[in-house]
N, C-alpha and C positions, 0 to 999 in steps of 0.2 A: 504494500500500500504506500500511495504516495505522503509526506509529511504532511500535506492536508488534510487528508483523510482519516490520518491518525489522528488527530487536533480534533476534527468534526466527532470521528468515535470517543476522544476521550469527556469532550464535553458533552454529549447524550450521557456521558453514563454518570460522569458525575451530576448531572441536571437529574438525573434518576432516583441516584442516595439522595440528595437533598429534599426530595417530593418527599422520601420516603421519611426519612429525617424530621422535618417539617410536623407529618400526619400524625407520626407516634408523638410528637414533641406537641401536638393540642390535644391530643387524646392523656397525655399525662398530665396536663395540666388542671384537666376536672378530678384526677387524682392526686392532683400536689400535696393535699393535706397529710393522705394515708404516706405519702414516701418522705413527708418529713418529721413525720410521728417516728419512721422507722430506725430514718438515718441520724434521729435525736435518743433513739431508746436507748442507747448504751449511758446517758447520764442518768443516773439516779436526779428526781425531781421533788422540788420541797411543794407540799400542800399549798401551805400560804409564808407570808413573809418571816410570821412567829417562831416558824418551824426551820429557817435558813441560816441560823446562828451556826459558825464554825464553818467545818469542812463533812458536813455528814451529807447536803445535800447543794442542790442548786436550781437559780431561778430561771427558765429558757426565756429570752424575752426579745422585741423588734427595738435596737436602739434609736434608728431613724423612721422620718414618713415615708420612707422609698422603701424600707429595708423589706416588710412585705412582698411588694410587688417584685424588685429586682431575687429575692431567693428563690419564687415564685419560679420566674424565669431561668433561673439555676439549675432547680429542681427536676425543673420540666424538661430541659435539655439536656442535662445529665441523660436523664432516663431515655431521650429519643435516641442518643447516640449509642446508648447498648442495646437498649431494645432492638434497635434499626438494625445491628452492627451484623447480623446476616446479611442483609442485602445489599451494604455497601462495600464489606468485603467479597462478597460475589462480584460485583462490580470490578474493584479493582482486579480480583484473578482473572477474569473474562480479558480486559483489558492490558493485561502482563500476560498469561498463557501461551497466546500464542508464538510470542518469542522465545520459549524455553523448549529445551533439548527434552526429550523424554525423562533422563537421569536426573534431568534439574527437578521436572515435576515429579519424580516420585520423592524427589528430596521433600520440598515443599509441602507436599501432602502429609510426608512424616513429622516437618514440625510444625505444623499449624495442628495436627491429630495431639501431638503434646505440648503444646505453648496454650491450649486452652482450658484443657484443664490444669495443667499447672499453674496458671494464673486464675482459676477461681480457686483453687484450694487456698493460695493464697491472699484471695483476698477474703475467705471463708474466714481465715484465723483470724486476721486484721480484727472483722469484726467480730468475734469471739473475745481475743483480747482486751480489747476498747473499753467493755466493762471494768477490768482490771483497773486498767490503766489509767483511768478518770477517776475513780475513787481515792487510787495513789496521790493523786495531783490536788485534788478537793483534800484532802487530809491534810495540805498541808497549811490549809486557813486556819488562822488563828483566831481564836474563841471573842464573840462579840462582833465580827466581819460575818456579810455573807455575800454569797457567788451568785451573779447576777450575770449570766453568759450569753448573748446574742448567739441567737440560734444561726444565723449566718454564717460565723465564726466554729461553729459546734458544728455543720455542714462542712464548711473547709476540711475542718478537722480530723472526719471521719472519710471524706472522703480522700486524704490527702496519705492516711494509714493504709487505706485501701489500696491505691495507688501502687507505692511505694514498697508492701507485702507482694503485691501479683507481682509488680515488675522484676524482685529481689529472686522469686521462686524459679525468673526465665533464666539466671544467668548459669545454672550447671546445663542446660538444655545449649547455650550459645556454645558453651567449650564442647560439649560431644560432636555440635554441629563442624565448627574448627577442626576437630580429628575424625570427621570423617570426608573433610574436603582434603586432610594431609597436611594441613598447617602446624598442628599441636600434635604431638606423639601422646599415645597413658602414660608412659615413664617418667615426658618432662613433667604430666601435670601432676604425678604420684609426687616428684619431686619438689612442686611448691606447696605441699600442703599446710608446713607450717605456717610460712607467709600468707597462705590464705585463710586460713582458722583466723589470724592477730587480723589481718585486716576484712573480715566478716565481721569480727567483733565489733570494731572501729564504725565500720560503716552502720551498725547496727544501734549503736550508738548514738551517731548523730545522725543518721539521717530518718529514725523515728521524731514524730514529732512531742512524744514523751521523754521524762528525762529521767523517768523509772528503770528499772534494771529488768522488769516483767517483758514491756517489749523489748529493749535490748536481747533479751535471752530466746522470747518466741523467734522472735524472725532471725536471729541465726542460728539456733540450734536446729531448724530444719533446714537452711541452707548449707549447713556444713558436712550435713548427713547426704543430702543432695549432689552436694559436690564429690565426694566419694563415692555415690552411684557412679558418675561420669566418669570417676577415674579408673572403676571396674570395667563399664561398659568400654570406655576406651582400651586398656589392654587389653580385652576379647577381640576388637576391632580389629588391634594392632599383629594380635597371630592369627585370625582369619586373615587377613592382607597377607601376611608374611607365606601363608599356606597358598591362597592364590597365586601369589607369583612366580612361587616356585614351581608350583605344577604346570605352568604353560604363560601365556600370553593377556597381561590384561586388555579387558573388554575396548578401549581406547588405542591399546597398540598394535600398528602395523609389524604386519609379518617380513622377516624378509626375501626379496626374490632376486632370483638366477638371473640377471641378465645375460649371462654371457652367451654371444652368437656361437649358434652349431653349424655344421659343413651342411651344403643343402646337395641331396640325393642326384643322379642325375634325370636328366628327364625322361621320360620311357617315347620313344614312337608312338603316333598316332598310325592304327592300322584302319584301312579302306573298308568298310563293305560294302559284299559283291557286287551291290547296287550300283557304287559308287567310284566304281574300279576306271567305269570307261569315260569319268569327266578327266578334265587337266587339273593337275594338283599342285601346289608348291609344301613340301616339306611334309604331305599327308595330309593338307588345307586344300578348301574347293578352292579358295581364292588367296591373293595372296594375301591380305588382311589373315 
């Protein structure tokens, strides 16, 4: 296809997610209420004001006259974008596909079959968690104070744990993907595992938006455990490959051929028949051609 053409299919498809985008994003918004009841339940809530002394509980509240409307809007699109998010990842495959190699796409298939569930289980925990983790953080008001939390802010918050959980669960999935393109070997990655244990902590650390030790330790004690699947899977990888090769030729490699010229036979006579006995011939040809 010509560059035009590509440009006309790429904007049909994305003019496509966007309707789709769109449709679920006003269909959630007569639901805004229920999804933010949801993505608020992990704070423990005070009855009334009497009851918000200290750090036992907290008060969900709109700091501004906008803040309604605009979480509203948050909410709402939040939810189109995953709800949608079949249709516009079809879209985008549709529109990538056909330039991949057959080996590219069964790659592809393989990790979009595991980046999705590994990215909700992680974000499963996130909010699993989250109850911990805010009660940590209200405990540490001091008696006579109470916590007066914009639900906005409490939105961010939970959705930002989420985030950050799924995204953390892809990365033993990126290194398997790396040794099985041949970039990373299992041995190098068995090799850094100390430096990755210290620096999973690290990033577990800060890049939770708690500053409890709860999340630090959920979100990497199953990436560390993770990362060690990969380092298994990849030395299985690495003597399957080592077996293939050795037994023959991989699927991408040219064999190699003989050129070398051979001596050519000589030619045999052409013989007449009888038919053709009594025309004039040159060399056993009716004609000289």
């Amino acid at each position: 296809m010509p560059l035009v053409e590509h440009l006309r299919e790429l904007r049909n498809r994305l003019a496509k997610s966007v309707v789709v985008i769109v449709l679920v994003m006003i269909v959630a918004a007569f639901y805004s209420e229920q999804l933010m009841q949801f993505l608020a339940e992990p704070v423990p809530k005070c009855e009334d004001l009497a009851n918000s002394d200290g750090g036992n509980c907290a008060i969900v509240s709109f700091n501004t006259l906008t803040s309604p409307f605009t979480t509203t809007i948050k909410v709402s699109l939040m939810a189109g974008l995953v709800a949608s998010s079949p249709v516009w990842l079809y879209q985008l495959w549709a529109f990538v596909a056909p330039g991949l190699h057959k080996h590219e796409k069964k790659y592809t298939y393989a990790f979009v079959s595991a980046a999705v569930p590994l990215f909700a289980g992680g974000a499963y925990l996130a909010y699993v968690i989250l109850p911990v983790s805010v009660k940590v953080l209200l405990s540490l008001t001091p008696g006579g104070s109470a916590n007066i939390l914009s639900l906005d802010e409490v939105l961010d918050f939970t959705i930002r744990m989420v985030l950050i959980f799924g995204l953390a669960f892809e990365l033993p999935l990126l290194l398997i993907m790396l040794n099985m393109v041949g970039i990373v070997s299992g041995r190098r990655m068995a090799g850094w595992w100390r430096g990755v244990v210290m620096g999973v902590f690290v990033f577990g650390a800060v890049a939770t938006p708690t500053t409890d030790p709860v999340g630090m330790i959920a979100l990497s004690g199953p990436i560390i455990l993770l990362y060690f699947a990969a380092v298994a899977f990849s030395l299985l990888n690495d003597k399957r490959r080592a077996r293939k090769e050795s037994a023959g030729l991989d699927d991408d490699e040219a064999s190699e051929l003989d050129l070398t010229p051979e001596a050519v036979e000589p030619v045999e006579p052409v013989t007449a028949l009888p038919e053709q006995a009594t025309r004039d011939r040159v060399n056993g040809y009716d004609d000289v051609t």
